[in-house]
TORKOL-4160 file (C-alpha; in steps of 0.2 Angstrom, whole numbers, padded with zeros to 4 digits, m for minus):
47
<pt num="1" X="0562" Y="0558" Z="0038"/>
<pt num="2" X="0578" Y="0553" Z="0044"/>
<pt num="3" X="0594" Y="0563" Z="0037"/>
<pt num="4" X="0603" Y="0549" Z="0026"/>
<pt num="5" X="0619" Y="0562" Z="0030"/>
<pt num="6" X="0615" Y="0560" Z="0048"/>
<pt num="7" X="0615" Y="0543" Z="0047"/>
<pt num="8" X="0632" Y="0540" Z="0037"/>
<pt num="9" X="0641" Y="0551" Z="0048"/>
<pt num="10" X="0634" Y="0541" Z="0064"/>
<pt num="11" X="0637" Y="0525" Z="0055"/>
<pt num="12" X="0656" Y="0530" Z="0051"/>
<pt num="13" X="0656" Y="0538" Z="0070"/>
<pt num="14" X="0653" Y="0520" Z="0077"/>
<pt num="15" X="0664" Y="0511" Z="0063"/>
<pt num="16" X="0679" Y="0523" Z="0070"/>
<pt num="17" X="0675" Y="0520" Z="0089"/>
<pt num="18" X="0673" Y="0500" Z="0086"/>
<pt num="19" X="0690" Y="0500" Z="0075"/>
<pt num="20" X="0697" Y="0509" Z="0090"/>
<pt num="21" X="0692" Y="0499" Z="0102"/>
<pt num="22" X="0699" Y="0485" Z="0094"/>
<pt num="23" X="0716" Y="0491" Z="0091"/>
<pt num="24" X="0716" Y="0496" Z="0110"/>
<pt num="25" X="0711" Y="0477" Z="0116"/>
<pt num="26" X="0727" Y="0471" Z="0104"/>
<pt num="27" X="0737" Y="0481" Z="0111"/>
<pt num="28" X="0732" Y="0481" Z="0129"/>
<pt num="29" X="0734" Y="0459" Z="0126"/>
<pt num="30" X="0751" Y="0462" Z="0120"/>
<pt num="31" X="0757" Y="0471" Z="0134"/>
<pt num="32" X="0749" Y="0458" Z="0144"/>
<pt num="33" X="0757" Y="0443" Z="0136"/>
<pt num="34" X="0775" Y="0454" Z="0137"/>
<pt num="35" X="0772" Y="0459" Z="0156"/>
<pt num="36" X="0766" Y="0436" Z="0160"/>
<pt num="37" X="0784" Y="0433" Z="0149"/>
<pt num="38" X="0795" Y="0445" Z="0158"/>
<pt num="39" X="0787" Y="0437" Z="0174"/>
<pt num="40" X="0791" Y="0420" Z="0167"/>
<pt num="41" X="0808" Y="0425" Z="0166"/>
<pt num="42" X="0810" Y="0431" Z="0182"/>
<pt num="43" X="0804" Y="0417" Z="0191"/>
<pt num="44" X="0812" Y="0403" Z="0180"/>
<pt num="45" X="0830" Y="0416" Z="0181"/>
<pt num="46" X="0827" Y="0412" Z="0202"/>
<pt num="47" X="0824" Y="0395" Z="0203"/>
């Protein structure tokens, strides 16, 4: 039989790496956007 224990802790060790994994793709898309802005500026700035 499989360890219900077992289990809740593999379930609540995959929960933690998906929640992870999310907050780095936000972060990592809002870095993106702010590096594509500051480029914006730059180029409007020189034409």
């Amino acid at each position: 039989m499989i360890n219900s224990k077992n289990v809740v802790s593999a379930l609540r060790r995959d929960v933690a790496f998906v929640w992870h994994a999310v907050i780095a793709v936000v972060f990592i898309g809002f870095a993106t956007l702010a590096v594509a802005a500051a480029l914006l500026d730059v180029l409007a700035i020189r034409h």
